[in-house]
Biopython code that builds the backbone (N, CA, C, O; Angstrom):
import numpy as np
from Bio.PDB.StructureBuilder import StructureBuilder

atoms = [
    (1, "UNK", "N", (0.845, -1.193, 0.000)),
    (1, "UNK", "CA", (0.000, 0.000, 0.000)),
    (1, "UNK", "C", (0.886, 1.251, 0.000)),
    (1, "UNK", "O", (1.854, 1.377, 0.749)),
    (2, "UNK", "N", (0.525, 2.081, -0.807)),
    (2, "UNK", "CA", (1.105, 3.580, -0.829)),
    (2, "UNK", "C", (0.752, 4.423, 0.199)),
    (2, "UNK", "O", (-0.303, 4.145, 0.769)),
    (3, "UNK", "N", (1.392, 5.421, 0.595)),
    (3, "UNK", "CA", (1.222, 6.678, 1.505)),
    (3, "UNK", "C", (0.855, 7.849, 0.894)),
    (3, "UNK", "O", (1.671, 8.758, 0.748)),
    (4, "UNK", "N", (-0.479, 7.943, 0.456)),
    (4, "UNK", "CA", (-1.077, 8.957, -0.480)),
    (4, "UNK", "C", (-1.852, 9.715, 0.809)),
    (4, "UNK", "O", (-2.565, 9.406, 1.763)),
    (5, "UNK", "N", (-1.141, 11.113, 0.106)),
    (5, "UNK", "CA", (-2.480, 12.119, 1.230)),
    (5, "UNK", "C", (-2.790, 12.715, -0.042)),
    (5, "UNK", "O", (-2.207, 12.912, -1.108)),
    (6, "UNK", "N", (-4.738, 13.086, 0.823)),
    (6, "UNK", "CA", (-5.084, 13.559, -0.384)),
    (6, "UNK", "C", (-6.104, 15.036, 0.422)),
    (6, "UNK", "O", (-6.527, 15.206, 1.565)),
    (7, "UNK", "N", (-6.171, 15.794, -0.733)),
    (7, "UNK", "CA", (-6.594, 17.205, 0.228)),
    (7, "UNK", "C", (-7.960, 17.516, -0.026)),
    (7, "UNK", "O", (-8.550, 17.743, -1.082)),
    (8, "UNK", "N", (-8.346, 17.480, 1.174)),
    (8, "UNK", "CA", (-9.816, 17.875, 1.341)),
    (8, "UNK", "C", (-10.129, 19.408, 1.121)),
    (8, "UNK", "O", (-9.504, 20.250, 1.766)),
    (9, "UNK", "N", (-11.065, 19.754, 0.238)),
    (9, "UNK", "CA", (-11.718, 20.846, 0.351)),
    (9, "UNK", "C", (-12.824, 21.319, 0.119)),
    (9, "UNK", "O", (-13.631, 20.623, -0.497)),
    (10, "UNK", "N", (-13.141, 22.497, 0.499)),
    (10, "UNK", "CA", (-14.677, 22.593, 1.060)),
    (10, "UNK", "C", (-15.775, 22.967, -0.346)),
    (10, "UNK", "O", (-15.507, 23.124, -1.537)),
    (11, "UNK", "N", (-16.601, 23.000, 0.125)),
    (11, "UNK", "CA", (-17.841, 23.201, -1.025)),
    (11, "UNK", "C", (-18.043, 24.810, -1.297)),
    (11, "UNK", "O", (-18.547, 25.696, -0.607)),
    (12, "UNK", "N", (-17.332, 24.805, -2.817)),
    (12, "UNK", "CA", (-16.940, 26.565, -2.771)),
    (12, "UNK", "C", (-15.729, 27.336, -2.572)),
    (12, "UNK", "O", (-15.617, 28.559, -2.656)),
    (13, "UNK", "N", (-15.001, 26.638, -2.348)),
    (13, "UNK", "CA", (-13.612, 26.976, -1.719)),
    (13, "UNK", "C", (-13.055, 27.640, -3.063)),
    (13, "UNK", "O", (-13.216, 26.948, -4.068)),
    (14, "UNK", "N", (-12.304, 29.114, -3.269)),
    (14, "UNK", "CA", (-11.461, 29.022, -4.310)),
    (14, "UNK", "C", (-12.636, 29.717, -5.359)),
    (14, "UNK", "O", (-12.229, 30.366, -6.323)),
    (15, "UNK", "N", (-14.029, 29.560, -5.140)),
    (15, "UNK", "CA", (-14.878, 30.479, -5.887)),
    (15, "UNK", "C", (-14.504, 31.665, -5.768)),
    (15, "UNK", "O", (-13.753, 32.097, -4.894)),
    (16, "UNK", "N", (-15.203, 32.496, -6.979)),
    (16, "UNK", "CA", (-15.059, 34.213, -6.513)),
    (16, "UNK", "C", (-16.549, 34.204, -5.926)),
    (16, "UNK", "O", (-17.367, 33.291, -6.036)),
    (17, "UNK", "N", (-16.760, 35.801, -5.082)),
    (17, "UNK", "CA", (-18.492, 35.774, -5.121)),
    (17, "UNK", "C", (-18.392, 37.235, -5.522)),
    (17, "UNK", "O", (-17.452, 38.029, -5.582)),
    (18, "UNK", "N", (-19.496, 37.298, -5.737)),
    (18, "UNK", "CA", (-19.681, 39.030, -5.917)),
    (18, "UNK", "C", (-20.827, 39.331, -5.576)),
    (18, "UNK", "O", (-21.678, 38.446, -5.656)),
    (19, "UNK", "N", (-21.157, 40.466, -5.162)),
    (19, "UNK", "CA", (-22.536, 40.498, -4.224)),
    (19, "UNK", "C", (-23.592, 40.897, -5.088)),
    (19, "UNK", "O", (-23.439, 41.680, -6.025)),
    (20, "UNK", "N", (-24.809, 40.283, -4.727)),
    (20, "UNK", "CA", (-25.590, 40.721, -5.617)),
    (20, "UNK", "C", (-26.753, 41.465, -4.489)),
    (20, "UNK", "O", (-27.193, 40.814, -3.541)),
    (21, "UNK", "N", (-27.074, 42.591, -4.692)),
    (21, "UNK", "CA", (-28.292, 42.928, -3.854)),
    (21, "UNK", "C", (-29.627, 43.207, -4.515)),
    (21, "UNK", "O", (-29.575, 43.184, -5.745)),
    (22, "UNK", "N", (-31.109, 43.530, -3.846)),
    (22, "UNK", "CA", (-32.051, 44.044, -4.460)),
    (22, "UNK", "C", (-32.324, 45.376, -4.270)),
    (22, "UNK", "O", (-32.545, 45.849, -3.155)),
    (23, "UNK", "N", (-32.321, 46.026, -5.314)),
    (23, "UNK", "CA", (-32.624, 47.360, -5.104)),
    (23, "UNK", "C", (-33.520, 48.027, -6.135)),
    (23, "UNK", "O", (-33.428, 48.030, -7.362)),
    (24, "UNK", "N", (-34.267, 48.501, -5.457)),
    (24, "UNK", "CA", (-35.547, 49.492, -6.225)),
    (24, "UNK", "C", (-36.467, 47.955, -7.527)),
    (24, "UNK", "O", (-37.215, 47.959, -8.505)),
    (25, "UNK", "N", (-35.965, 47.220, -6.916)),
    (25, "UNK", "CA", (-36.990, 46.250, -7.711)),
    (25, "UNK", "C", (-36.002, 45.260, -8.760)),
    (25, "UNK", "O", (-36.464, 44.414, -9.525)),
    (26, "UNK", "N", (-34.690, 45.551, -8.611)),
    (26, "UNK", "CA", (-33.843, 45.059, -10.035)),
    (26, "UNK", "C", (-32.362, 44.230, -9.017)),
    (26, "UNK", "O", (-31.716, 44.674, -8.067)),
    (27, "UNK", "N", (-32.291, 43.155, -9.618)),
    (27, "UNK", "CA", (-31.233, 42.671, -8.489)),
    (27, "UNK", "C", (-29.785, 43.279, -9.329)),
    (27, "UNK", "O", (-29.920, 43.130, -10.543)),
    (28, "UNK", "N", (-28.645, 43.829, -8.999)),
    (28, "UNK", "CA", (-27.684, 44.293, -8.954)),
    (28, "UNK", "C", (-26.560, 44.237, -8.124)),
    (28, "UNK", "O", (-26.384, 44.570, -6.952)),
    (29, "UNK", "N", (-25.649, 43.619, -9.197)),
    (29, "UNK", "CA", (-23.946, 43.971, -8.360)),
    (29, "UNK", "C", (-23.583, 45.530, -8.021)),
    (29, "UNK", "O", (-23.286, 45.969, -6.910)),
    (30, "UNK", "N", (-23.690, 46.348, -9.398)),
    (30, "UNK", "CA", (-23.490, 47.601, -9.096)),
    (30, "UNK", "C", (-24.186, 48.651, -8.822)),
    (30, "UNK", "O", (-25.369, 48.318, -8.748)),
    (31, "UNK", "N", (-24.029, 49.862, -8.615)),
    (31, "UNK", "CA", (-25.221, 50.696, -9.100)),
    (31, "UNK", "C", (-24.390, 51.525, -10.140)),
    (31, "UNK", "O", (-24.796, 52.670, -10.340)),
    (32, "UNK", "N", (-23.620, 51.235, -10.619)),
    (32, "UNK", "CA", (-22.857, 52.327, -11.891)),
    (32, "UNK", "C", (-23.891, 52.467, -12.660)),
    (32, "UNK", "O", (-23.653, 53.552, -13.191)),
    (33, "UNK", "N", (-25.017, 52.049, -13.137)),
    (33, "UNK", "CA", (-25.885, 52.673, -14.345)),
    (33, "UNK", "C", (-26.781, 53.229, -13.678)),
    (33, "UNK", "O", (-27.303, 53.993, -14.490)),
    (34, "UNK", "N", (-27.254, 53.329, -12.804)),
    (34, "UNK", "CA", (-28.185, 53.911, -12.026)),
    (34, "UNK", "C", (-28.173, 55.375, -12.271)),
    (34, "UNK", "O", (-27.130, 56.027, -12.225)),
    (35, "UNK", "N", (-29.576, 55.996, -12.587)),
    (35, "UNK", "CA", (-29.251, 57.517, -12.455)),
    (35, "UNK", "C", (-29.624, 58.342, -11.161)),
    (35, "UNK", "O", (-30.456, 57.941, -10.348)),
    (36, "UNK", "N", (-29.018, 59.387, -11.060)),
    (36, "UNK", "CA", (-29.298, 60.071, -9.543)),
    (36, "UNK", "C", (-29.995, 60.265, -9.134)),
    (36, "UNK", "O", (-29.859, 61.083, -8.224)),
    (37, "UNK", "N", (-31.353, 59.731, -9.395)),
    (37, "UNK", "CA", (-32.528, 59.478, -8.387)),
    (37, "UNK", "C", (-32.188, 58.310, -7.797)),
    (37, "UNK", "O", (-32.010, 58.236, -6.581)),
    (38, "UNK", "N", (-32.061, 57.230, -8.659)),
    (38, "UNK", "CA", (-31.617, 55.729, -7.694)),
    (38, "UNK", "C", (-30.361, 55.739, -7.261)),
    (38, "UNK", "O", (-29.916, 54.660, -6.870)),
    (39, "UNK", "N", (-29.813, 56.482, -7.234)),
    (39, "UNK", "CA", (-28.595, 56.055, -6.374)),
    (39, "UNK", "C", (-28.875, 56.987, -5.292)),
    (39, "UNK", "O", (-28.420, 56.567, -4.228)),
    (40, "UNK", "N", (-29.545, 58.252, -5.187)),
    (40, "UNK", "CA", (-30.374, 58.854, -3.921)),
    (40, "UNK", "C", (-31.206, 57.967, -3.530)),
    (40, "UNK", "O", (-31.843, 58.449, -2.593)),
    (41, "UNK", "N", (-31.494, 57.054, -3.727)),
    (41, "UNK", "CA", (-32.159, 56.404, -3.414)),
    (41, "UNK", "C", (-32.243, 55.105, -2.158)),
    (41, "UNK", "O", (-33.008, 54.792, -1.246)),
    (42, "UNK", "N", (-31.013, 54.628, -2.728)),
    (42, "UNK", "CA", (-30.267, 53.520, -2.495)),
    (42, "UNK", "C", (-29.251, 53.880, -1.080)),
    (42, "UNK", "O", (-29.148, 53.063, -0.165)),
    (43, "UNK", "N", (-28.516, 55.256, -1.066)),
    (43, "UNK", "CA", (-28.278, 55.846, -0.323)),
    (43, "UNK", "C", (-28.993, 56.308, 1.029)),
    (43, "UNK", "O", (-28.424, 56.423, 2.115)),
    (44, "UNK", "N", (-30.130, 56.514, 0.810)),
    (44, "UNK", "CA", (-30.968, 57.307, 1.730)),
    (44, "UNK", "C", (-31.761, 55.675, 2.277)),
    (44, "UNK", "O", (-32.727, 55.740, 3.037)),
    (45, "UNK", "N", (-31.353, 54.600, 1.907)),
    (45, "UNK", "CA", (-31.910, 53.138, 2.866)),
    (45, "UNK", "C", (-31.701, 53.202, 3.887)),
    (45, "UNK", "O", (-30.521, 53.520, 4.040)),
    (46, "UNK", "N", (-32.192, 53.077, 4.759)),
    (46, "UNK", "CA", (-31.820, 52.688, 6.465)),
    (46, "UNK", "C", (-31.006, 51.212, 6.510)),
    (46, "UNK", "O", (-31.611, 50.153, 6.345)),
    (47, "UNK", "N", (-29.405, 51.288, 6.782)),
    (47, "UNK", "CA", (-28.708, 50.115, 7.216)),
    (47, "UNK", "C", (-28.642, 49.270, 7.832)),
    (47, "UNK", "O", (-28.054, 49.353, 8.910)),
    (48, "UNK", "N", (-29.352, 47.829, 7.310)),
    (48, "UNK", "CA", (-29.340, 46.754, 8.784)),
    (48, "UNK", "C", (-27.986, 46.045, 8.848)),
    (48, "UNK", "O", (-27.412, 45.609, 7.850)),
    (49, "UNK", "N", (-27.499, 45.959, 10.148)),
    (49, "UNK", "CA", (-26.150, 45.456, 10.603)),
    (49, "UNK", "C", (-26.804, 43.909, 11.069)),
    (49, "UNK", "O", (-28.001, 43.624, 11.119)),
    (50, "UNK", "N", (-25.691, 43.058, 11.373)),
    (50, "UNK", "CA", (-26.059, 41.994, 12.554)),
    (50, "UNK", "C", (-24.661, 42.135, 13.368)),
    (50, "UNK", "O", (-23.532, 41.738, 13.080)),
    (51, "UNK", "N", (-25.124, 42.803, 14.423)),
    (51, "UNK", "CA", (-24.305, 42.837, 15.746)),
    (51, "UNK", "C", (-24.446, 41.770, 16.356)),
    (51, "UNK", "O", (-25.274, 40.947, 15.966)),
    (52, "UNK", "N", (-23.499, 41.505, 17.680)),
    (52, "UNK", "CA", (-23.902, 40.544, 18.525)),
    (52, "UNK", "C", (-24.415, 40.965, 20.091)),
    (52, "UNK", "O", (-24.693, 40.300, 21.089)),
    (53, "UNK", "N", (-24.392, 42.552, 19.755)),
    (53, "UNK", "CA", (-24.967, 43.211, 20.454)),
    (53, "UNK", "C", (-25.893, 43.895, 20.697)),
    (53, "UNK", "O", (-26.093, 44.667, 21.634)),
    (54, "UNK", "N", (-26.657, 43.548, 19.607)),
    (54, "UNK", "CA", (-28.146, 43.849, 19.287)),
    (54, "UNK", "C", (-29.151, 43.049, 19.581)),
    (54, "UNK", "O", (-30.231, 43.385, 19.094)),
    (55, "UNK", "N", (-29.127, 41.785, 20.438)),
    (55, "UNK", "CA", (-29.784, 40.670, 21.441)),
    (55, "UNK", "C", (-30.236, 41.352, 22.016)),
    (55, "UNK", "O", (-30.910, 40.996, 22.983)),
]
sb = StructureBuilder()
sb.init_structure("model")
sb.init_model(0)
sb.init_chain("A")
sb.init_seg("    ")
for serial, (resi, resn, name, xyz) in enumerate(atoms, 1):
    if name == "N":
        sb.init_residue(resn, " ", resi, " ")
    sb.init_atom(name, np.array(xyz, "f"), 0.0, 1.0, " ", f" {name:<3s}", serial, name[0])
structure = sb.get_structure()
């Protein structure tokens, strides 16, 4: 028998991601085409965090 190691890795590992969010109705990575109503828009959202201090 041989002494083979072999390497485990995870589900996804080594992917890129890039974020995709929803905004004003259209899912988007960027807002570069957006005109300056939607990006006032997008701006003026109220920010949800997840603290661990918000329990």
């Amino acid at each position: 028998m041989s002494n083979q190691t072999t390497e485990v890795k995870e589900v996804g590992e080594g992917v890129g991601f890039e974020r995709i969010r929803r905004i004003t109705g259209y899912l988007v990575g960027t807002v570069d085409r957006f005109n300056d109503a939607k990006r006032a828009e997008e701006s003026d959202r109220v920010k949800h965090t997840l603290n661990s201090s918000d329990k």
